[in-house]
C-alpha positions as CSV (number, residue, x, y, z in Angstrom):
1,X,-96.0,216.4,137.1
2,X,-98.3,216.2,134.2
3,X,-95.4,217.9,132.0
4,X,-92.8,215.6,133.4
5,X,-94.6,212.5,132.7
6,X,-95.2,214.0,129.4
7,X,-91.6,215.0,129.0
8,X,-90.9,211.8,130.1
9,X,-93.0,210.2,127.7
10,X,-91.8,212.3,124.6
11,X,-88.2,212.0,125.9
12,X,-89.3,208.0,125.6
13,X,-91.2,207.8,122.5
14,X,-88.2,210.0,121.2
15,X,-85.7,207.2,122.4
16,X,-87.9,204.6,120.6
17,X,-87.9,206.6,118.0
18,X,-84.4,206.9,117.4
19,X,-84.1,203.3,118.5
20,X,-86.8,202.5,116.1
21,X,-84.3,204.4,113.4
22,X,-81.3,203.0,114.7
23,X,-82.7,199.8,114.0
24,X,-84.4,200.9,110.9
25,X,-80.9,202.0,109.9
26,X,-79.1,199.3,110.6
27,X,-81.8,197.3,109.3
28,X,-81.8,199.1,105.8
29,X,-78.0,198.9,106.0
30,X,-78.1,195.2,106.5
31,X,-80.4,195.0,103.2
32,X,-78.3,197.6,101.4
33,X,-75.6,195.1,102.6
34,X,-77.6,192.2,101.5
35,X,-78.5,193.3,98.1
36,X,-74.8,194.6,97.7
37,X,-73.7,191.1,98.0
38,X,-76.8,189.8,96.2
39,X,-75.6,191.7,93.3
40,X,-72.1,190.7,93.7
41,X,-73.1,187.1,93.8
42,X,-75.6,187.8,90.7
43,X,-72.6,189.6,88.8
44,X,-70.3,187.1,89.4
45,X,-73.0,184.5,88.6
46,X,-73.1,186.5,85.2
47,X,-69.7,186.2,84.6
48,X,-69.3,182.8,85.6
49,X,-72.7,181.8,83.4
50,X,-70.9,184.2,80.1
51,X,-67.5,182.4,80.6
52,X,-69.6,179.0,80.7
53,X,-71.4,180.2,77.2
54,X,-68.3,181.2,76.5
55,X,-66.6,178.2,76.6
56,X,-69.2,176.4,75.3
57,X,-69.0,178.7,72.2
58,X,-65.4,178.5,72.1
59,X,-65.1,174.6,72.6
60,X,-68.1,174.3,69.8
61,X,-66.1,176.7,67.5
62,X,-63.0,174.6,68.6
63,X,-64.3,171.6,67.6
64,X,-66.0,173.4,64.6
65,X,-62.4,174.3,63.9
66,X,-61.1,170.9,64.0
67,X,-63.6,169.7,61.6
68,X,-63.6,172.3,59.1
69,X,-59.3,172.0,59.6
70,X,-59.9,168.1,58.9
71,X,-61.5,168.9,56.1
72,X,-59.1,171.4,54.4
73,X,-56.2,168.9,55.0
74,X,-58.4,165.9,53.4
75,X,-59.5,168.3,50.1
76,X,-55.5,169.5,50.9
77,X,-54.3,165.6,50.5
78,X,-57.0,165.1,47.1
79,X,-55.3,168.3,45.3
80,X,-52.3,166.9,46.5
81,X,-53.0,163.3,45.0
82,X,-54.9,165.2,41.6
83,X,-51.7,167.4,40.9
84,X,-49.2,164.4,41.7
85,X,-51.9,162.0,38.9
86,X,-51.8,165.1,36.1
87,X,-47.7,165.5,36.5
88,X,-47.9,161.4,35.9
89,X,-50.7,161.9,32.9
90,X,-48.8,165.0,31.7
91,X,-45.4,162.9,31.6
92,X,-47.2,160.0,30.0
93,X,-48.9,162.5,27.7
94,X,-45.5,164.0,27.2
95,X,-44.1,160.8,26.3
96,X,-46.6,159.9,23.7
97,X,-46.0,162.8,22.3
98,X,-42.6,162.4,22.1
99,X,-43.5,158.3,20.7
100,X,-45.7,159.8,18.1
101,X,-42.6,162.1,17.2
102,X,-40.0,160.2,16.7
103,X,-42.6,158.0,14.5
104,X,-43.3,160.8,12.4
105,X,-39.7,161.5,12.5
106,X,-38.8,157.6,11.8
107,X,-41.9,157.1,9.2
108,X,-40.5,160.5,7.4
109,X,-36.9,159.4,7.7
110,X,-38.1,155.8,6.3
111,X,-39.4,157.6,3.2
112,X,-36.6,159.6,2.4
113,X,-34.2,156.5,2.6
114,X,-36.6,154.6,0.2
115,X,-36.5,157.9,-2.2
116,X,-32.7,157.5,-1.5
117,X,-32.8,153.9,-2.2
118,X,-34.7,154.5,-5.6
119,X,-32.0,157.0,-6.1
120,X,-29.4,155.0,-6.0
121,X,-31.1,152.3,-7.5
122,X,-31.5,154.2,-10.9
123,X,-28.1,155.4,-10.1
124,X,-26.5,152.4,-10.1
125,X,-28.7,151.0,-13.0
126,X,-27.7,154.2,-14.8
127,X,-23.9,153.1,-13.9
128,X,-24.4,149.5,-14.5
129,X,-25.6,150.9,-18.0
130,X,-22.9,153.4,-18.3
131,X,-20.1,150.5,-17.6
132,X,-21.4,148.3,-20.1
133,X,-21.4,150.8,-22.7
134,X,-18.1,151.7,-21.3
135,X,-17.2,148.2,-21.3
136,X,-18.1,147.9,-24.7
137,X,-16.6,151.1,-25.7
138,X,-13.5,149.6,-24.0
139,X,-13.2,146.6,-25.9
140,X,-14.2,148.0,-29.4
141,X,-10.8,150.8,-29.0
142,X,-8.6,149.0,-27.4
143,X,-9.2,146.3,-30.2
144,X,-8.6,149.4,-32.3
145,X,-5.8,150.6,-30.2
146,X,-4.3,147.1,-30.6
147,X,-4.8,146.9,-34.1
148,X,-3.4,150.5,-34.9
149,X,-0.8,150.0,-32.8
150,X,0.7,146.9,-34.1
151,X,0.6,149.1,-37.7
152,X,2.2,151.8,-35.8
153,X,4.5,150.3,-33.7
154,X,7.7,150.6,-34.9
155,X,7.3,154.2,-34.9
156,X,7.7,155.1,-31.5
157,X,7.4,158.6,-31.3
158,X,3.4,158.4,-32.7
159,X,0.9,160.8,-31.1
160,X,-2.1,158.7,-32.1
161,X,-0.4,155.6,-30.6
162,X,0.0,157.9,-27.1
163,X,-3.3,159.4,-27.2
164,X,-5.4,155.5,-27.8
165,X,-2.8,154.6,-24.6
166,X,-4.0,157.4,-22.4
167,X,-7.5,157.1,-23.6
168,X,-7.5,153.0,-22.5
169,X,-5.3,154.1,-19.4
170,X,-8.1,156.1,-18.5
171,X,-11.3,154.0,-18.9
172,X,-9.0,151.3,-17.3
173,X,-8.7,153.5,-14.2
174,X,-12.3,154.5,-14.5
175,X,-13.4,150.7,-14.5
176,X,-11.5,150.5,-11.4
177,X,-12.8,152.8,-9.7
178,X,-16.6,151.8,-10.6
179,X,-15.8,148.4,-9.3
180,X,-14.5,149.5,-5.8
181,X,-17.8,152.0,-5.7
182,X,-20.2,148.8,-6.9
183,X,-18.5,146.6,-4.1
């Protein structure tokens, strides 16, 4: 009896033993378990805490974004504004330019008709001149030719008599035409 009870008592302690690591088991299971989750729950806490930063970071840089895009359309809108005021100062600059050349033009054009205006001036002085002497010229042969003719004039066929006639045919038609070209 002695080994039975002791049989019996190892065949116990060796149930509670294996109880004892059943429930060891399934207690280190349930932990395993627990940490498993624990993990899960920490990993997806991670993610959730990294998409959080994330879009913290992301709705900062957005609205870093926005500002720095505001900003680049406002300097966008001054170059705009610059370029459209040098066009205007390079058109009025243009047009000076063009003013100032078409004085130059007008001042050097003004000269040359008062250097053509002398010109004609002296020209016409010299003409004026010219006709008088002409005139006088004139009135001293065609006295002459008056007086030789009336010597001469019964002989028709006389050269000299012809030749006076051209001559005062010729200043006549000269005097003419100096009088259209005073008028």
């Amino acid at each position: 009896m002695y080994l039975e009870n002791e049989e019996k008592n190892y065949n116990l302690e060796l149930k509670d033993i294996h109880k004892s690591k059943q429930f060891l088991i399934e207690f280190l299971e349930q932990k395993l378990l627990g940490f498993k989750e624990q993990n899960q729950q920490l990993k997806l806490l991670k993610k959730i805490s990294i998409k959080n930063k994330l879009g913290c970071k992301t709705n900062n840089l957005g609205e870093e974004c926005s500002r720095l895009n505001n900003i680049i359309k406002q300097r966008d809108d001054q170059i705009y504004r610059l370029q459209v005021q040098l066009k205007d100062l390079m058109n009025i600059n243009g047009k000076n330019q063009y003013q100032e050349d078409l004085l130059d033009l007008l001042q050097t054009k003004e000269g040359e008709i008062n250097i053509l205006k002398e010109q004609n001036e002296t020209s016409q002085h010299k003409q004026l001149q010219k006709f008088a002497e002409d005139a006088k010229i004139n009135s001293i042969t065609m006295n002459q030719f008056m007086s030789k003719c009336e010597i001469k004039r019964e002989k028709q066929n006389d050269q000299e008599c012809r030749f006076w006639r051209n001559h005062y045919c010729q200043r006549k038609y000269r005097k003419r035409i100096w009088s259209i070209k005073l008028n």
